[in-house]
C-alpha positions as CSV (number, residue, x, y, z in Angstrom):
1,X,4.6,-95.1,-66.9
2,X,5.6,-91.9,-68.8
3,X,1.9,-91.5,-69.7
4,X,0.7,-92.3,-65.9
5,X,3.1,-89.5,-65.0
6,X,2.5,-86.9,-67.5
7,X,-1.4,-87.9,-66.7
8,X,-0.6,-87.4,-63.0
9,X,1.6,-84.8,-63.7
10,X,-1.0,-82.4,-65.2
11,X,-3.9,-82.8,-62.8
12,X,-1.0,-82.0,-60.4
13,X,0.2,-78.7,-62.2
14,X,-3.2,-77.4,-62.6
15,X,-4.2,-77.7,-59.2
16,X,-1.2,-76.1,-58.2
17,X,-1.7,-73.2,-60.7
18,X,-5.9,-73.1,-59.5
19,X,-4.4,-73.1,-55.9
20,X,-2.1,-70.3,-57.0
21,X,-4.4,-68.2,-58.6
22,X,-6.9,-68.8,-55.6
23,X,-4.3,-67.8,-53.3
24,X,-3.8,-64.4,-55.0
25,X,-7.6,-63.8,-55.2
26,X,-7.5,-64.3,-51.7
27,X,-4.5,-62.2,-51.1
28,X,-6.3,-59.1,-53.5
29,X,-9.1,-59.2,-51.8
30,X,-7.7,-59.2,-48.6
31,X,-5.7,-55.8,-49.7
32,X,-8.8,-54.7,-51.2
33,X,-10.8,-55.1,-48.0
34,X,-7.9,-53.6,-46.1
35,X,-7.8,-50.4,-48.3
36,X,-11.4,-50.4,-48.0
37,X,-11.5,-50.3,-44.5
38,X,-8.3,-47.8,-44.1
39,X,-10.8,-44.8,-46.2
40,X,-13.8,-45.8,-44.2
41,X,-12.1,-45.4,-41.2
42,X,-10.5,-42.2,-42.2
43,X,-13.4,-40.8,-43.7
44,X,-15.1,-41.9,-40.3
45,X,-12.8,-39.9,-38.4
46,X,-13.0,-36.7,-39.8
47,X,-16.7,-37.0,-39.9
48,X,-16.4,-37.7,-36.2
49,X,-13.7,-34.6,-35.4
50,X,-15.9,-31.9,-37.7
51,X,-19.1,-32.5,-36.5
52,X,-19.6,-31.0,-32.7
53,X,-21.8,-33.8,-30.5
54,X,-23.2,-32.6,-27.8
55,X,-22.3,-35.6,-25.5
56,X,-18.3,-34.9,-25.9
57,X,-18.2,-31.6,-23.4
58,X,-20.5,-30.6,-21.1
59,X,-22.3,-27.2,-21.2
60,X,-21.7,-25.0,-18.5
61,X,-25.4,-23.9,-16.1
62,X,-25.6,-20.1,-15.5
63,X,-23.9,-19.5,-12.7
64,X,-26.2,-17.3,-10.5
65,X,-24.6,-14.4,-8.1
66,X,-24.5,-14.8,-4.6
67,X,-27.8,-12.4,-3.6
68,X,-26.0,-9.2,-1.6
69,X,-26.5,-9.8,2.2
70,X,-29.7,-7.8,3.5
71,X,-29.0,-3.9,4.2
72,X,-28.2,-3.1,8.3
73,X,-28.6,-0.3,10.1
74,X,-25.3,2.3,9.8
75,X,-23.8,2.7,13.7
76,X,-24.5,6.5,13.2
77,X,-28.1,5.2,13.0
78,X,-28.2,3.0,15.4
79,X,-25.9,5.4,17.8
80,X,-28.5,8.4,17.0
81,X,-31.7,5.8,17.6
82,X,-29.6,4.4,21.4
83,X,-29.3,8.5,22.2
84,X,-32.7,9.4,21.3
85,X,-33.3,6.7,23.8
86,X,-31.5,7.8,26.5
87,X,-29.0,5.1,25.9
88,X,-25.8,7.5,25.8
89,X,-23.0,4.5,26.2
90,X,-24.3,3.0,23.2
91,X,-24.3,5.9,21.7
92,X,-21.0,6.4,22.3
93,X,-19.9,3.2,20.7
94,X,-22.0,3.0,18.0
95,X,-20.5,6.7,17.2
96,X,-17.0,6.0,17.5
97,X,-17.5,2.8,15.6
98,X,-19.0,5.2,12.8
99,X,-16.0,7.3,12.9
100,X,-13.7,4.0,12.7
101,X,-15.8,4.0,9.4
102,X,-14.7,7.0,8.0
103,X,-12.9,9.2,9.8
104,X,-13.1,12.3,7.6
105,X,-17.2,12.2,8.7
106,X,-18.3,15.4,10.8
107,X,-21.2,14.4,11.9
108,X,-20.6,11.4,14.3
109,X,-17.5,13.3,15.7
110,X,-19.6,15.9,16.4
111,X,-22.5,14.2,18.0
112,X,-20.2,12.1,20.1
113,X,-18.5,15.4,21.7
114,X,-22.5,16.2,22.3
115,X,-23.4,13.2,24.1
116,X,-19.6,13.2,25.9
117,X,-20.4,16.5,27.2
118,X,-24.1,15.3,28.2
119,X,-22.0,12.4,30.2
120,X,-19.7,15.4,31.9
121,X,-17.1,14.1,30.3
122,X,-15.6,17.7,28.4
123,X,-11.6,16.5,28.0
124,X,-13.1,13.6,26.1
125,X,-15.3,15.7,24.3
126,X,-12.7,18.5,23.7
127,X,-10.3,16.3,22.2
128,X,-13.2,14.9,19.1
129,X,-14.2,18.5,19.1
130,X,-10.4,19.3,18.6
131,X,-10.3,16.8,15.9
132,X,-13.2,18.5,14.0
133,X,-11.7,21.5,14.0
134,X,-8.2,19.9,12.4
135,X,-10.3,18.7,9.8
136,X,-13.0,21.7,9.2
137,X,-11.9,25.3,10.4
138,X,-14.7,26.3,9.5
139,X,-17.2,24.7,11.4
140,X,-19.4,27.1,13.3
141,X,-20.9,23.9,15.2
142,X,-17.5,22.8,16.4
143,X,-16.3,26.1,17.9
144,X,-19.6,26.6,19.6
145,X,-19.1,22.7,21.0
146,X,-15.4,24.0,21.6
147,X,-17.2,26.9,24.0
148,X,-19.2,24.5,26.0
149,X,-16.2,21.6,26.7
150,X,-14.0,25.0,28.0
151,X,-16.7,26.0,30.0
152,X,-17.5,22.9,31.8
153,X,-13.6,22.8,32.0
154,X,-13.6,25.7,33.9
155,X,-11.8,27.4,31.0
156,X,-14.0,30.7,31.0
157,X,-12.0,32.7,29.2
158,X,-11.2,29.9,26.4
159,X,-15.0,29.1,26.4
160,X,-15.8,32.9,25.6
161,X,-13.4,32.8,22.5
162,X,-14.5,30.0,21.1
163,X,-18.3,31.2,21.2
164,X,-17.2,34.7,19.7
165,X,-15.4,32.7,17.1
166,X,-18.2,30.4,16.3
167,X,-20.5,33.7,15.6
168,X,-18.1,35.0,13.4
169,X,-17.8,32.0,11.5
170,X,-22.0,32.6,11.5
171,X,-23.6,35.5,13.0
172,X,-27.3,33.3,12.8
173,X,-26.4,30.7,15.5
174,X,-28.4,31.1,18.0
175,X,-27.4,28.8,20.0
176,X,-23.7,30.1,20.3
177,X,-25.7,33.6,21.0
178,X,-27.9,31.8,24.1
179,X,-25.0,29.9,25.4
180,X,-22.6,32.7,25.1
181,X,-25.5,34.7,27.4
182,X,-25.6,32.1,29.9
183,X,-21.8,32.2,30.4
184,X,-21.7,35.7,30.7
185,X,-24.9,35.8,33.5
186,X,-22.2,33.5,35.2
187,X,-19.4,35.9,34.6
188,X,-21.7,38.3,36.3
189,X,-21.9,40.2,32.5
190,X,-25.6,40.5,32.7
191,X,-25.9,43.7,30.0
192,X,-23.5,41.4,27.7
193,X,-25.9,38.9,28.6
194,X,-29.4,40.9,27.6
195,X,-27.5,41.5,24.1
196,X,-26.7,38.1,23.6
197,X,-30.1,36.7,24.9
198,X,-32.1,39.5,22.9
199,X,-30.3,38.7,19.6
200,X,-30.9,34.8,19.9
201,X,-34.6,35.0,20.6
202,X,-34.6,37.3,17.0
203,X,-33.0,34.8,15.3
204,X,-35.1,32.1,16.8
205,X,-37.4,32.5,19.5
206,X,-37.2,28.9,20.8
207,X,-38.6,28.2,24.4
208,X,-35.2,27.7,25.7
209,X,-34.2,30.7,24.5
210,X,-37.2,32.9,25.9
211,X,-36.4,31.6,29.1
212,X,-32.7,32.5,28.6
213,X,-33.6,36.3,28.0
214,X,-36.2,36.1,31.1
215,X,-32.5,35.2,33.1
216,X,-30.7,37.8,31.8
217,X,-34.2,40.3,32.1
218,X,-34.2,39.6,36.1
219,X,-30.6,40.0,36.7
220,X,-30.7,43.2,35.1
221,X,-33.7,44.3,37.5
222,X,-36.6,44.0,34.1
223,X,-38.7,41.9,36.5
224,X,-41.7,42.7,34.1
225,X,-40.0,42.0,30.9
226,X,-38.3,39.0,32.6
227,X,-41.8,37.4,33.8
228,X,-43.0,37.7,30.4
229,X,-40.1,36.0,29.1
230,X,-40.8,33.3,30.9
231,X,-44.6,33.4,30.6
232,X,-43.6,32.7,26.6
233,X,-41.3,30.2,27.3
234,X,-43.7,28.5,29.2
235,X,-46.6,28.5,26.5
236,X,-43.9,26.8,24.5
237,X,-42.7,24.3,27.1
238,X,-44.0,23.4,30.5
239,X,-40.6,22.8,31.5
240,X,-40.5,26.3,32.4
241,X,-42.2,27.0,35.7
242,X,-39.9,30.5,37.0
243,X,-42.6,32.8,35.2
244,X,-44.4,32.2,38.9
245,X,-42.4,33.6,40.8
246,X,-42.5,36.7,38.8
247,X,-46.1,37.2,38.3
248,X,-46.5,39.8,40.3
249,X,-43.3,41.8,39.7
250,X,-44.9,45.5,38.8
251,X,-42.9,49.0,38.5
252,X,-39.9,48.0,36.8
253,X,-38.3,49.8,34.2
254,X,-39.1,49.2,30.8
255,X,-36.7,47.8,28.7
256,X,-35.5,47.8,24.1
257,X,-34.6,44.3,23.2
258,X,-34.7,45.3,19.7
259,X,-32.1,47.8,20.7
260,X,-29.9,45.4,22.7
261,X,-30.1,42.5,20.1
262,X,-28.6,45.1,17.3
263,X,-25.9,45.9,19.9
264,X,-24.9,42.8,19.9
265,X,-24.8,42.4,16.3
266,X,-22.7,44.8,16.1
267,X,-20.2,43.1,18.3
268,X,-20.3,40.1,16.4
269,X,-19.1,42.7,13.1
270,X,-16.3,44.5,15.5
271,X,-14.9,40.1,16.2
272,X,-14.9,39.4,12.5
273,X,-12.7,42.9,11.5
274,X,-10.6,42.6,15.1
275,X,-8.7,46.0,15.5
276,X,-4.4,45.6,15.4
């Protein structure tokens, strides 16, 4: 029995040691594999994190501008277009909505006052022309507007100032120079008026102010002079029909425009140096 155990015994030991020893291949490889597997992954990783894909984060498109919307007309465009059109309300808005714009502007204030005076409305008209003045005292074009709002005011002797100060601000307006003329033929100052008159049609011998001078010529008895005043003005403009009823006017006296055009001038020198 001792040798059927030992003989047992062995077979028994061995395959317990081969069982062992398979065990711990097992287990070894298992660590090996494991280890293995830990570097690959690792090594896989940063591989993965230092290599930029192009699928992780999308690439932004260009983002394109929004195109700028398509240029309008200015309102002192389109208020200049609606008066040119006879359109003087529109005007009116489109130039006050200029002047909401930018108020420090000249030229819509003064335009407005223009066609406000055209509509007979001169308070209205004063008041923008007023404004003007606060901003530019030196505007030549905003005292001679000034003379016309007075005088449709009734405010003769305001509107006179205001045309004298508009010539001393500049002595080439003519237009300050023919309105100032007409005021005075109202006045009943029809030699003030042949200066004034004479000097404008120097400085510009426009059809309105030819027939301007052909006034002041028949109020101060020039009935020849005066018809060809109006003859000229009339060559210029057809609007200008009073040379008929002077066509005939012979014998009266003769008469120096140059002389009363540098009279005048030098009334415009005695308003800029006025005497204490």
């Amino acid at each position: 029995m001792y040798r059927f155990t030992l003989t047992e015994a062995r077979p028994i030991h061995t395959r317990a040691l081969f069982g062992l020893t398979l065990v711990f291949l097992a287990l070894g490889a298992a660590a090996l594999a494991v280890g293995c597997g830990d570097r690959g992954s690792k090594s896989q990783g940063t591989t993965t994190a230092s290599l930029p894909t192009t699928t992780s984060a999308a690439v932004p498109a260009p983002v394109t501008p929004p195109a700028p919307p398509a240029p309008t007309e200015s309102h002192y465009k389109l208020a200049l277009t609606a008066w040119r059109g006879g359109d003087r309300d529109s005007a009116v808005k489109e130039f006050r909505a200029a002047i909401a714009e930018d108020s420090a502007k000249l030229p819509p204030r003064l335009n407005l006052s223009r066609v406000l005076l055209e509509q007979g409305k001169a308070k209205e008209a004063l008041a923008e022309i007023q404004d003007v003045i606060g901003i530019d005292s030196m505007s030549g074009s905003a005292f001679r507007l000034e003379g016309r709002a007075q005088d449709l005011l009734g405010h003769t002797d305001s509107a006179v100032a205001a045309y004298q100060h508009a010539l001393v601000l500049n002595d080439q307006d003519g237009w300050a120079m023919n309105n100032l003329a007409l005021l005075d033929v109202k006045r009943g100052e029809f030699g003030e008026a042949l200066k004034a008159a004479a000097r404008a049609v120097e400085v510009s011998g426009t059809a309105t102010f030819r027939n301007t001078l052909g006034v002041t010529l028949e109020r101060t008895g020039h009935y020849a002079a005066a018809a060809e005043a109006y003859r000229s003005a009339l060559s210029a403009d057809s609007a200008f029909t009073r040379v008929s009823a002077l066509s005939d006017s012979t014998g009266t006296p003769a008469v120096d425009l140059a002389a009363s055009a540098l009279d005048f001038m030098r009334e415009i020198e005695g308003w800029k140096s006025p005497k204490n």
